[in-house]
N, CA, C and O atoms as CSV, one atom per row, in Angstrom:
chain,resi,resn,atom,element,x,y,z
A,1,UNK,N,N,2.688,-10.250,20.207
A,1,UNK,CA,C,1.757,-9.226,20.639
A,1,UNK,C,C,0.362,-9.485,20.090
A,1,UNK,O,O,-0.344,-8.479,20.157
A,2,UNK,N,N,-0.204,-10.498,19.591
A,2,UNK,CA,C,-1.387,-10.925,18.789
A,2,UNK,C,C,-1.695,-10.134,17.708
A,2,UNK,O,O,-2.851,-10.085,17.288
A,3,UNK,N,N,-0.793,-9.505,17.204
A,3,UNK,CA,C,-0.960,-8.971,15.570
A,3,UNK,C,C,-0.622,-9.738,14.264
A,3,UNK,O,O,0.360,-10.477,14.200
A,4,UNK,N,N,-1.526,-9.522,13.156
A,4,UNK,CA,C,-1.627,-9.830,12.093
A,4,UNK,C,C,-0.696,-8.926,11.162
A,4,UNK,O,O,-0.544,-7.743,11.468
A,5,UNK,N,N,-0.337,-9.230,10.513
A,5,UNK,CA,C,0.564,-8.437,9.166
A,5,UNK,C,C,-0.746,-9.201,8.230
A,5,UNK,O,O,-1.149,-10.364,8.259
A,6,UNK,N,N,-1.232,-7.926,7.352
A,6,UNK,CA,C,-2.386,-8.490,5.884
A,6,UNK,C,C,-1.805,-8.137,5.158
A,6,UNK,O,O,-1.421,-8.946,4.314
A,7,UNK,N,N,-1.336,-6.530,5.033
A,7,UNK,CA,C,-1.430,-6.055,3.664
A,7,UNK,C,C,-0.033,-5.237,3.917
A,7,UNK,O,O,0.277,-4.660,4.959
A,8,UNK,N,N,0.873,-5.344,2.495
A,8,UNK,CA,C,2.168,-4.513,2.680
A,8,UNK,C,C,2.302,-3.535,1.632
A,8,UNK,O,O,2.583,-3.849,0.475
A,9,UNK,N,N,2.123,-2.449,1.988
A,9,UNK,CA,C,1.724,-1.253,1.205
A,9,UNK,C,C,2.610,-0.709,0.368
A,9,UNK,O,O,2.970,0.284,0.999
A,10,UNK,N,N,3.241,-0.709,-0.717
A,10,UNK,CA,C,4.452,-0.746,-1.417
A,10,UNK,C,C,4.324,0.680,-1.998
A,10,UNK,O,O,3.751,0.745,-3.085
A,11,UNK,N,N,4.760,1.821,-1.456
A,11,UNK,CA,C,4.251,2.881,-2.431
A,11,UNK,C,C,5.002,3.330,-3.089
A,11,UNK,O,O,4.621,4.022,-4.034
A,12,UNK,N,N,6.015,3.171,-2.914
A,12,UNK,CA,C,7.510,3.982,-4.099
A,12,UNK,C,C,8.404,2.622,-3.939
A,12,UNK,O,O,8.823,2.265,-2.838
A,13,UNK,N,N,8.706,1.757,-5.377
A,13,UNK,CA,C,9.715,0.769,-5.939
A,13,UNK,C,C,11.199,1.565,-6.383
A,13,UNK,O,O,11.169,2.452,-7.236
A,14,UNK,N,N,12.031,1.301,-5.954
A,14,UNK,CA,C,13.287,1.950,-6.103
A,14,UNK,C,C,14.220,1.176,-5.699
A,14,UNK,O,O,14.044,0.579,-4.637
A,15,UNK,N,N,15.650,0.961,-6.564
A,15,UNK,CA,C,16.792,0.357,-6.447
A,15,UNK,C,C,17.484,0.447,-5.163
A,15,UNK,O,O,18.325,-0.384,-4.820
A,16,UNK,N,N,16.964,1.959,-4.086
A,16,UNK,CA,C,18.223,2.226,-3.177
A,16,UNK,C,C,17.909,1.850,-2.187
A,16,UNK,O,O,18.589,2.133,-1.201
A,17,UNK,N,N,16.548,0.928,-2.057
A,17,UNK,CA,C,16.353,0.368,-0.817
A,17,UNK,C,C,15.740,-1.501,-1.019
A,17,UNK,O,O,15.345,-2.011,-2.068
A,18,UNK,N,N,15.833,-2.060,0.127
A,18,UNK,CA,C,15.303,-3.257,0.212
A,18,UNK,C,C,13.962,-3.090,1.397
A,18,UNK,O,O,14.144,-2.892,2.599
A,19,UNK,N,N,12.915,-3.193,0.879
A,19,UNK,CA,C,11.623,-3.419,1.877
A,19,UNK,C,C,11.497,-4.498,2.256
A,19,UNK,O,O,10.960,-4.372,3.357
A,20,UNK,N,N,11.719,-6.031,1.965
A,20,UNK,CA,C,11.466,-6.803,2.328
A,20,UNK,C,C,10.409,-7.544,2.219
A,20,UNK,O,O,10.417,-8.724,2.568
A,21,UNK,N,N,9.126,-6.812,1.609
A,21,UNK,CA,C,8.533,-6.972,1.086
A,21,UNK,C,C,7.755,-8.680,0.715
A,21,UNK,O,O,6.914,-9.366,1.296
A,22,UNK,N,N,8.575,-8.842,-0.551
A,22,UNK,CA,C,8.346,-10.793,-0.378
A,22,UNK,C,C,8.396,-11.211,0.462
A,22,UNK,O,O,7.410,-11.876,0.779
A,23,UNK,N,N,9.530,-11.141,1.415
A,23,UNK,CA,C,9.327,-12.241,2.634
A,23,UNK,C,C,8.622,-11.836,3.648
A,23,UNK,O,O,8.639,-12.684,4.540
A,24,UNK,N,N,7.873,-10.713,3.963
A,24,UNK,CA,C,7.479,-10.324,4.615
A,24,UNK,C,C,5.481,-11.106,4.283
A,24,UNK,O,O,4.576,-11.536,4.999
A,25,UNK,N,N,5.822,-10.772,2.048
A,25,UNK,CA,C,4.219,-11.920,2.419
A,25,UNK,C,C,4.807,-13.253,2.193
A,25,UNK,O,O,3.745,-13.859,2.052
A,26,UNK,N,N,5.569,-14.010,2.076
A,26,UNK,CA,C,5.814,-15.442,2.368
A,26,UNK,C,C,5.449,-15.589,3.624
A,26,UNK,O,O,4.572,-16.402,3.914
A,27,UNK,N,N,6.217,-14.635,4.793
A,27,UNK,CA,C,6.002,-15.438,6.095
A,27,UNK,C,C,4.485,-14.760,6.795
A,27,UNK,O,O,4.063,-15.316,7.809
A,28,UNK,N,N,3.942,-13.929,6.399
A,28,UNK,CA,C,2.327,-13.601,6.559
A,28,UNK,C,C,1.086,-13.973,6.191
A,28,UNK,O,O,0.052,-14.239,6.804
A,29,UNK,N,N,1.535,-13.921,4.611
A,29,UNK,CA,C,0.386,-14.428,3.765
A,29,UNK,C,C,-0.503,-12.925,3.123
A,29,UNK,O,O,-1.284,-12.869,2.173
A,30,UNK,N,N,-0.051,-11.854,4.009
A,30,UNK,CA,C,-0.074,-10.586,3.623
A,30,UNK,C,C,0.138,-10.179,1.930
A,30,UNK,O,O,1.131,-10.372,1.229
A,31,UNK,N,N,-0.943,-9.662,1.634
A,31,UNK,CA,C,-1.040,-8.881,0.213
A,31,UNK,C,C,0.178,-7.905,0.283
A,31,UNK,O,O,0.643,-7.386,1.297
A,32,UNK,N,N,0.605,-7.762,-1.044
A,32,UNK,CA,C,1.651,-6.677,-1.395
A,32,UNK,C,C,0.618,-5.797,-2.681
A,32,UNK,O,O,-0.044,-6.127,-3.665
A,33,UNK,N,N,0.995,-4.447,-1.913
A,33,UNK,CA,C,-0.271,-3.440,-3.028
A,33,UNK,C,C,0.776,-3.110,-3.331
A,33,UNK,O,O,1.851,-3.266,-2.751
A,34,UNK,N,N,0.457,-2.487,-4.548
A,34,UNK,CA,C,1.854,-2.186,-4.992
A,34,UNK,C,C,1.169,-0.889,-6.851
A,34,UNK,O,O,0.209,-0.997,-7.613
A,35,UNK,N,N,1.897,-0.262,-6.794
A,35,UNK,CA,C,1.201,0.700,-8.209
A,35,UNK,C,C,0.976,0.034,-9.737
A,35,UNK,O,O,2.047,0.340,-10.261
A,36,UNK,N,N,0.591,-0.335,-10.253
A,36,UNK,CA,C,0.094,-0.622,-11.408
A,36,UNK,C,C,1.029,-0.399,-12.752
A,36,UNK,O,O,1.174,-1.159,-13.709
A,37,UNK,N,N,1.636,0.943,-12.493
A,37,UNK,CA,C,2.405,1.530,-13.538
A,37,UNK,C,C,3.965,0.733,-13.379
A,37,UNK,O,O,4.758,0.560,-14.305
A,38,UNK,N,N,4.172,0.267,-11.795
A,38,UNK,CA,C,5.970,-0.395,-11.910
A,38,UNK,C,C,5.853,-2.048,-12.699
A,38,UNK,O,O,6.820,-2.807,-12.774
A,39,UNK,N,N,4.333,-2.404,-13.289
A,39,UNK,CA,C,4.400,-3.571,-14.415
A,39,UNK,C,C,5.575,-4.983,-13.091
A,39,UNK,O,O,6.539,-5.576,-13.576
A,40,UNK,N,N,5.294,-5.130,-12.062
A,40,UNK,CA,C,5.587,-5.837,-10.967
A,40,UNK,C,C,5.335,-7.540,-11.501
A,40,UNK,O,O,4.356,-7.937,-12.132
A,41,UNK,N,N,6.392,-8.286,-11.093
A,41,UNK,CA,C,6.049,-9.508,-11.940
A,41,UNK,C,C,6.125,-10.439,-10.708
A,41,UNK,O,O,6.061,-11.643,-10.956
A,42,UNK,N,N,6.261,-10.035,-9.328
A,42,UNK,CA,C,6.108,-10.943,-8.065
A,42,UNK,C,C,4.294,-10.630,-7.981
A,42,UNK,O,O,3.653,-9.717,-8.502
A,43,UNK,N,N,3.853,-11.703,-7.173
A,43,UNK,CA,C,2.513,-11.660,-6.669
A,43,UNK,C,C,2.230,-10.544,-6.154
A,43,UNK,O,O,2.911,-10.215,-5.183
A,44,UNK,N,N,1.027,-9.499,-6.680
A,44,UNK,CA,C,0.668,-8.356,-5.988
A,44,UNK,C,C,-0.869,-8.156,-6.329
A,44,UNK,O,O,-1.371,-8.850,-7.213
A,45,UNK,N,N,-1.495,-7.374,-5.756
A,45,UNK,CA,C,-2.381,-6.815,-6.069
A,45,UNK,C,C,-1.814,-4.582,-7.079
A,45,UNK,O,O,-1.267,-3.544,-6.706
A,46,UNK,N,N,-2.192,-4.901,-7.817
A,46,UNK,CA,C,-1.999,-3.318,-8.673
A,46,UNK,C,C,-2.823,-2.489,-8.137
A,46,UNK,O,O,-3.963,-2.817,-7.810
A,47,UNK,N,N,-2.372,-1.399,-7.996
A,47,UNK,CA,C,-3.503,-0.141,-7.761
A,47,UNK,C,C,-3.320,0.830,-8.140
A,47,UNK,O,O,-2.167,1.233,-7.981
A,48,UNK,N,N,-4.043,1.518,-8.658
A,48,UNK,CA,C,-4.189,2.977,-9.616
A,48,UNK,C,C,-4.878,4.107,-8.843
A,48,UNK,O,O,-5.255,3.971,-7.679
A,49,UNK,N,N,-5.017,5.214,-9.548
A,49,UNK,CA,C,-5.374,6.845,-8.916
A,49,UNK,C,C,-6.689,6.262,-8.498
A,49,UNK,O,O,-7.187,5.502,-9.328
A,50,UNK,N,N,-7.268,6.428,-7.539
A,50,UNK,CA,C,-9.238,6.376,-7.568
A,50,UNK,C,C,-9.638,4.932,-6.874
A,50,UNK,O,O,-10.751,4.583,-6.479
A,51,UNK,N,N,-8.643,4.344,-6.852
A,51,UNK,CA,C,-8.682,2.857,-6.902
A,51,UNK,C,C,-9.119,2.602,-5.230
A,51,UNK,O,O,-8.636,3.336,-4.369
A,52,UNK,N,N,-10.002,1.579,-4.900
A,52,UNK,CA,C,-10.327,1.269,-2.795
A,52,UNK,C,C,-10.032,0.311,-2.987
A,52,UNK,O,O,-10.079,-0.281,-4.065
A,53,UNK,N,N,-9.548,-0.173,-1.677
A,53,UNK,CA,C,-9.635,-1.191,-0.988
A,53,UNK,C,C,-9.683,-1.395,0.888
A,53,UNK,O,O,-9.264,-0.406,1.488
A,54,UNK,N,N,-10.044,-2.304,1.568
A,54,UNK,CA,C,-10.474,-2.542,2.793
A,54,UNK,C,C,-9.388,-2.692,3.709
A,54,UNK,O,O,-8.492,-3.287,3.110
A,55,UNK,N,N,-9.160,-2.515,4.501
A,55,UNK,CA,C,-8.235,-3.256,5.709
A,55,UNK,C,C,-9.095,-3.359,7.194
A,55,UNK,O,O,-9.004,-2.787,8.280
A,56,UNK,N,N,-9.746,-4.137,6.766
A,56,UNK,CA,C,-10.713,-4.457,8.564
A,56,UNK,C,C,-11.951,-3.320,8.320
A,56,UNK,O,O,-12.699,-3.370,7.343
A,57,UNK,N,N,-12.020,-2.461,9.201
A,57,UNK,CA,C,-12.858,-1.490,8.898
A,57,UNK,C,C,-12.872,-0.293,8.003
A,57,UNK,O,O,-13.907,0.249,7.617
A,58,UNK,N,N,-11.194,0.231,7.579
A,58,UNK,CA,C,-10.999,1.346,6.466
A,58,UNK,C,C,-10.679,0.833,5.295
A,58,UNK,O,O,-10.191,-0.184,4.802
A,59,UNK,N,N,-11.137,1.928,4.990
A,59,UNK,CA,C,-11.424,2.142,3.480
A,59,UNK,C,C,-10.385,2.814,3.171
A,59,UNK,O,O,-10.356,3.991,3.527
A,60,UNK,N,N,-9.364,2.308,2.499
A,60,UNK,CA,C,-8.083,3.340,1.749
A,60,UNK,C,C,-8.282,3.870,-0.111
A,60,UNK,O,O,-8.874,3.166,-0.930
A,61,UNK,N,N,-7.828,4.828,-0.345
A,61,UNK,CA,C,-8.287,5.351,-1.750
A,61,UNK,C,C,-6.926,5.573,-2.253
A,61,UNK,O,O,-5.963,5.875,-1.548
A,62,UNK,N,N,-6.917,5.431,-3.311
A,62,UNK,CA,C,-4.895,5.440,-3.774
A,62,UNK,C,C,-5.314,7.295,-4.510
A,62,UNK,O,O,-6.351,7.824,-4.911
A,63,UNK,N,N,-3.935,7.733,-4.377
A,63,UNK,CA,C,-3.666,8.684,-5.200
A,63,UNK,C,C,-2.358,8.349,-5.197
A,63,UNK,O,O,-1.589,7.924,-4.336
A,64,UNK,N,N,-2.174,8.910,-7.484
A,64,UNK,CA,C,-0.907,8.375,-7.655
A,64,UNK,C,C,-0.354,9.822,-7.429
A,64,UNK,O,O,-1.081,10.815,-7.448
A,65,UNK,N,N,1.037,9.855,-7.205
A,65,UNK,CA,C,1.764,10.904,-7.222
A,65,UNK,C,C,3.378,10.602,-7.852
A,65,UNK,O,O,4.356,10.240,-7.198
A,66,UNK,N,N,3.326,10.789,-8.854
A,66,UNK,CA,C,4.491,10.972,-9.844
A,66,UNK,C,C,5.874,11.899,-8.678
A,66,UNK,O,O,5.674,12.860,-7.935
A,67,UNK,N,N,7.166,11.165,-8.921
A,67,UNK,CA,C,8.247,12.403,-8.472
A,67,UNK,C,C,9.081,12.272,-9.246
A,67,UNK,O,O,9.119,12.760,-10.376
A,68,UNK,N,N,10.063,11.411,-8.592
A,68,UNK,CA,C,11.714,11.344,-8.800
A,68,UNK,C,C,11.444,10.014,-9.412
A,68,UNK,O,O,12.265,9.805,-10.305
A,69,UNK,N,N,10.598,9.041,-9.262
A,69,UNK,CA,C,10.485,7.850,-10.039
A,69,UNK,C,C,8.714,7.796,-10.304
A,69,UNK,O,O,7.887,8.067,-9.433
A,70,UNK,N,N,8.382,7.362,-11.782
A,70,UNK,CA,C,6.766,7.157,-12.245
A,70,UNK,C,C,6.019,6.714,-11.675
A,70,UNK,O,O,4.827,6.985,-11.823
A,71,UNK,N,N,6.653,5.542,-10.487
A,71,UNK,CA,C,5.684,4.697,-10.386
A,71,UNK,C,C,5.353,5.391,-8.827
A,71,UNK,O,O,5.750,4.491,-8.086
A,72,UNK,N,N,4.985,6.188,-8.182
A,72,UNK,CA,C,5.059,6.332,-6.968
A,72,UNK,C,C,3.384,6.529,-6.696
A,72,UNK,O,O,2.777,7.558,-6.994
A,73,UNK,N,N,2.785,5.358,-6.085
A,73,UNK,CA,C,1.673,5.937,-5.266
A,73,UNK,C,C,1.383,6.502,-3.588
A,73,UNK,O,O,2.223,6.193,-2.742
A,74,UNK,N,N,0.600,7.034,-3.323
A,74,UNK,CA,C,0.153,7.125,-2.271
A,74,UNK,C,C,-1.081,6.684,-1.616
A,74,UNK,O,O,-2.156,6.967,-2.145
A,75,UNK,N,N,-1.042,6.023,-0.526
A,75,UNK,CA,C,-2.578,5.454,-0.527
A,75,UNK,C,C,-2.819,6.859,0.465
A,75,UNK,O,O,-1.874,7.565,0.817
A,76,UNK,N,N,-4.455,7.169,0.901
A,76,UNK,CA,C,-5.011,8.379,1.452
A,76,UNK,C,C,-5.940,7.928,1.582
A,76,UNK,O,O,-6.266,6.823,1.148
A,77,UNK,N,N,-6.716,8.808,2.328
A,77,UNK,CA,C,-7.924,9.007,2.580
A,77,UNK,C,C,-8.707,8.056,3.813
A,77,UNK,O,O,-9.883,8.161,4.160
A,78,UNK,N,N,-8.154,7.546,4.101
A,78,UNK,CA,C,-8.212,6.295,5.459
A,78,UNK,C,C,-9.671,7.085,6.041
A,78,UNK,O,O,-9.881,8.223,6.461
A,79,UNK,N,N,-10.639,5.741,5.812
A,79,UNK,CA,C,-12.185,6.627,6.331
A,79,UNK,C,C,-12.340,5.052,7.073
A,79,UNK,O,O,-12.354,3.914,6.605
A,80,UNK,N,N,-12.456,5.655,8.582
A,80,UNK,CA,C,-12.890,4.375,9.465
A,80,UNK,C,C,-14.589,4.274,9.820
A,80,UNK,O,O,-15.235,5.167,10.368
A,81,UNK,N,N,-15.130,2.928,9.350
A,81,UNK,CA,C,-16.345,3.527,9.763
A,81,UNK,C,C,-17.020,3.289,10.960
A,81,UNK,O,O,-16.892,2.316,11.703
A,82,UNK,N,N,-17.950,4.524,11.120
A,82,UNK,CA,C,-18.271,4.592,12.400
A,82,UNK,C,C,-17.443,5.424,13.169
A,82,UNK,O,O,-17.294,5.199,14.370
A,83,UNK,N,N,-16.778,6.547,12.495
A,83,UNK,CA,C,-15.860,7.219,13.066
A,83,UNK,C,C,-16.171,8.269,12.872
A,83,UNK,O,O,-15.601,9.129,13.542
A,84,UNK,N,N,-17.089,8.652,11.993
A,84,UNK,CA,C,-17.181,10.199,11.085
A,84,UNK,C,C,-16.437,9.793,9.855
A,84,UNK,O,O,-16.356,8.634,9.448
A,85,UNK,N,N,-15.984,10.678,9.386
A,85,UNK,CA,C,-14.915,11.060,7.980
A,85,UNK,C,C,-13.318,11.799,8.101
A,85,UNK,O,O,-12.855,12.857,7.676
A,86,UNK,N,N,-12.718,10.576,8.964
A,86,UNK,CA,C,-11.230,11.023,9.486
A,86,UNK,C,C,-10.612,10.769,7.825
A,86,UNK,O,O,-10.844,9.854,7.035
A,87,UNK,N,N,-9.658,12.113,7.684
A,87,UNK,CA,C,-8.537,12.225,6.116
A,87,UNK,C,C,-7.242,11.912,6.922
A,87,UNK,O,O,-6.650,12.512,7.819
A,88,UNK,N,N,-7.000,10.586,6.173
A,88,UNK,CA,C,-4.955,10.677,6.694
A,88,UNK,C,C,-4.589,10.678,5.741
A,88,UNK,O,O,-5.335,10.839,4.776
A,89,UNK,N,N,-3.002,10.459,5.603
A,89,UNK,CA,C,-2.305,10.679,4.347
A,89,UNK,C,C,-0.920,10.148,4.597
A,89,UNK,O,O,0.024,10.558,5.272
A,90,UNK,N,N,-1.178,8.746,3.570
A,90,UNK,CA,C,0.054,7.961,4.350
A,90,UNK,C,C,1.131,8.429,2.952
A,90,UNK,O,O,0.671,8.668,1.835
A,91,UNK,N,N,2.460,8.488,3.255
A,91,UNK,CA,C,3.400,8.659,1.510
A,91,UNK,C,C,4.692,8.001,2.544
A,91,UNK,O,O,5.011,7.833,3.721
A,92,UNK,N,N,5.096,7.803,1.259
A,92,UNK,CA,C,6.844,6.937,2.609
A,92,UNK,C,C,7.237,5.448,1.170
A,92,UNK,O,O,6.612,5.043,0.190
A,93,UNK,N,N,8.307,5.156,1.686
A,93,UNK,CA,C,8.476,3.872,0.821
A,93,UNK,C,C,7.625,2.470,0.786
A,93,UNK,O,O,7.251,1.779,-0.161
A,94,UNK,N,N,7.478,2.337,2.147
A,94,UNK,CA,C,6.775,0.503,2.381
A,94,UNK,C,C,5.969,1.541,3.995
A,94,UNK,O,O,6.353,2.278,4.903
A,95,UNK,N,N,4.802,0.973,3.516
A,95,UNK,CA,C,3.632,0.686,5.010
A,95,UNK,C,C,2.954,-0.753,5.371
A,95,UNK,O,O,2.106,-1.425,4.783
A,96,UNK,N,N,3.604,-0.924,6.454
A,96,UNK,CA,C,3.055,-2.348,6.714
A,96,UNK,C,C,2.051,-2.361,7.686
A,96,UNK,O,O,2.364,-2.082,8.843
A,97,UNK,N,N,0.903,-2.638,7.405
A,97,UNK,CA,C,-0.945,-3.143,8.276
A,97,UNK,C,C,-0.722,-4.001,8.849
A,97,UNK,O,O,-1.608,-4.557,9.499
C-alpha cells in the first residue's frame, strides 16, 4: 500500500503480551519509543512526562501515567501543523506510525 512503518510506540511493557516490537524494527528500521522508567536494554529511544518528538508533521508530547505496572506511558497531544491545535490521546499497549 506504499506505507512506511518509522516509529513503534511502546506504551505499556508487560509479560502478558507479545508486541512484536523488535521485529517489527528489524524489518522497518522503525524507532521503538518506549518509557524511560522500564530501564529497556534492546535499542530504543526513552521518553519521559514533557518529553516531544516528530512523526512527519506532528508533534507528539508523552504523558506518563502510572497504573497496574510503573512504567506505563502515554504519548498525547498530537498537534499537526497547519491544522490549528487538534488534542488526541493515544493509551493502549503498542501504536504503530
Amino acid at each position: 500500500m506504499g506505507m512506511k512503518i518509522t516509529h513503534v510506540l511502546e506504551t505499556h511493557l508487560h509479560a502478558d503480551f507479545i508486541s512484536g516490537h523488535l521485529d517489527l524494527a528489524e524489518k522497518t528500521g522503525a524507532a521503538i519509543y518506549v518509557p524511560k522508567s522500564a530501564g529497556c536494554t534492546f535499542s530504543h529511544v526513552g521518553v519521559a512526562e514533557g518529553d516531544t518528538f516528530a512523526i512527519e508533521d506532528m508533534t507528539v508530547t508523552v504523558l506518563d501515567t502510572p497504573g497496574h505496572t510503573l512504567n506505563i506511558s502515554v504519548m498525547r497531544s498530537l498537534t499537526v501543523r497547519g491544522v490549528g491545535n487538534p488534542q488526541l490521546f493515544f493509551a493502549g499497549h503498542t501504536l504503530l506510525w
